[in-house]
C-alpha positions in Angstrom: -155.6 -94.8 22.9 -158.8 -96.5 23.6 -159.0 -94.9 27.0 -158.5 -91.7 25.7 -161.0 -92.0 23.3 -164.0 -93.1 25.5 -163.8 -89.3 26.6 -165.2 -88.3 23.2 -169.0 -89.4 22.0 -168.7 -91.9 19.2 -172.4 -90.7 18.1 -174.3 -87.5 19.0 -177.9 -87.7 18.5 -178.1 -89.6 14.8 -174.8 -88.3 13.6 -171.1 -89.4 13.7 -168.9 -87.9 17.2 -165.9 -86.9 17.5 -164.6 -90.1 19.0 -166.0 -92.5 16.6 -163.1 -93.2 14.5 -160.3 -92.7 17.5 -162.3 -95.9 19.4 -162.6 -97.7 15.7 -159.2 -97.6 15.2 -158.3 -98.3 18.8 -160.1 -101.4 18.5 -158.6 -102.2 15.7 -155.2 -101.8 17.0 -156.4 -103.8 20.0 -158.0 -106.9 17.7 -154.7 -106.6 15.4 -152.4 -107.0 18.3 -154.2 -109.7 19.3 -154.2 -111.3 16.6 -150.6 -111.3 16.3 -149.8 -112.3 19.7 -152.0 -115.1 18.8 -150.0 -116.2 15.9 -146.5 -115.6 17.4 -147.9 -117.8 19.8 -148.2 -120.9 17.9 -145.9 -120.1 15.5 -142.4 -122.6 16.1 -139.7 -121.1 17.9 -136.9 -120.0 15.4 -133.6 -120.6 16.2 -132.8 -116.7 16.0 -135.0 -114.5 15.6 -134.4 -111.2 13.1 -132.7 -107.8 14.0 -136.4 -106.0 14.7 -136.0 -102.0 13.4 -136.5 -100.9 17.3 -136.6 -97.3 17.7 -132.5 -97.5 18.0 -129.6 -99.3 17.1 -126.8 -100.0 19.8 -124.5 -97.3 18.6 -127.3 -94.8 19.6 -128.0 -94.4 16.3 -131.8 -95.1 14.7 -131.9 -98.2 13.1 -131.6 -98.5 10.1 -135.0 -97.7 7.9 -135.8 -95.6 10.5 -134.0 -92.2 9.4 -136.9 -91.1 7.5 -140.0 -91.8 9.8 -140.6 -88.2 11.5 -140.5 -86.6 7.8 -142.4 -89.3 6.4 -145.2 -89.5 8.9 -145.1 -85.6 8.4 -146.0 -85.8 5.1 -148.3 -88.5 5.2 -150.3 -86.2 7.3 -149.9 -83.2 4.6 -150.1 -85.8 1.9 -153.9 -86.9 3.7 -155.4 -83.3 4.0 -153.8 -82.0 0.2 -155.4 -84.8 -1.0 -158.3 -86.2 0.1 -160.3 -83.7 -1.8 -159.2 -84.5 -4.7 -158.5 -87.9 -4.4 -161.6 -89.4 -2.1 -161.0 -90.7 1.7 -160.5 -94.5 0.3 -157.5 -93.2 -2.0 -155.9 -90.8 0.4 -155.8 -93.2 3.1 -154.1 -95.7 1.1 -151.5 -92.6 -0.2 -150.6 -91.8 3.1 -150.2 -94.8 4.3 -147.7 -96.0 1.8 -145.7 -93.2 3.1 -146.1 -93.4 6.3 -145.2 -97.4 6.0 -142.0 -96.3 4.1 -141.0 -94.1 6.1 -141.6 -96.8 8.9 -139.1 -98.9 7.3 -141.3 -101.6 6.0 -139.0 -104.7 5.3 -140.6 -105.5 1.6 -142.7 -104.5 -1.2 -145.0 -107.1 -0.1 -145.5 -105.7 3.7 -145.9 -102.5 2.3 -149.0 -103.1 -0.1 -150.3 -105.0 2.6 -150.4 -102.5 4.5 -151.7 -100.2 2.1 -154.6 -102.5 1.3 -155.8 -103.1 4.6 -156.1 -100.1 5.9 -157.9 -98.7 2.3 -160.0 -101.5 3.2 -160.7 -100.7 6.4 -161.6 -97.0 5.4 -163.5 -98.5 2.9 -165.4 -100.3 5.2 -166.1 -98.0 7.7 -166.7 -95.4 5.2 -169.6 -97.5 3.5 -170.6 -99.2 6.5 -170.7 -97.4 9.6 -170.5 -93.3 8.6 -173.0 -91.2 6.7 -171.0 -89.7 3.5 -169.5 -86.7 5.2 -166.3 -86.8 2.7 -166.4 -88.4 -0.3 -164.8 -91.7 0.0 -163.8 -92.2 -4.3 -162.3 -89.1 -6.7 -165.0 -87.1 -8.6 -164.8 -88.0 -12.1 
């Protein structure tokens, strides 16, 4: 992904480029895999590890959780665009990434809104930090 993004401007001239948020998030997905190879790393050795959601079970099936990711990633995309003008870019993101994470198969509650969270944050921070206000990032009230 990061690769691919290089091949798009992050900035052109003093405004945002079409490959600024593909090399954000690439980097992000870079530092957060990092991060976890870092802490299954020193983590101890259990003595078996759990059944992971794979992509498939061994009857050929999809594991279970997994029955629902195509649709929900679907809609998470529809969910985004219907409502990010209503709902600000810091909102929506956070929407559609609950669904997304459903659909995904997250394993609890607690997973789930911490996925939510950090990725609102992380829209939140880019948002604030690094673009100028092309959408806005909270509902109109």
């Amino acid at each position: 992904m990061w690769v691919l993004a290089q091949g798009q401007p992050a900035w052109l001239g003093g405004h945002v480029g079409p490959g600024l948020m593909a090399q954000l998030l690439a980097m992000g997905v870079i530092g957060l895999g990092a991060a976890w190879a870092v802490l299954c790393a020193r983590a101890p050795a259990a003595e078996a590890p759990p059944p992971s959601a794979g992509c498939g079970g061994e009857t050929g099936g999809p594991a279970p959780g997994l029955s629902l990711s195509a649709p929900a990633l679907l809609g998470a995309v529809l969910v985004f665009a219907l409502s990010l003008p209503v709902l600000g870019l810091i909102l929506a993101a956070g929407l559609s990434a609950g669904l997304a994470a459903w659909g995904a198969g997250e394993r609890t509650a607690r997973a789930l809104a911490l996925t939510v969270a950090g990725l609102m944050a992380l829209v939140a921070g880019v948002g604030v930090v690094l673009l100028p206000p092309t959408a806005p990032l909270w509902p109109g009230l």
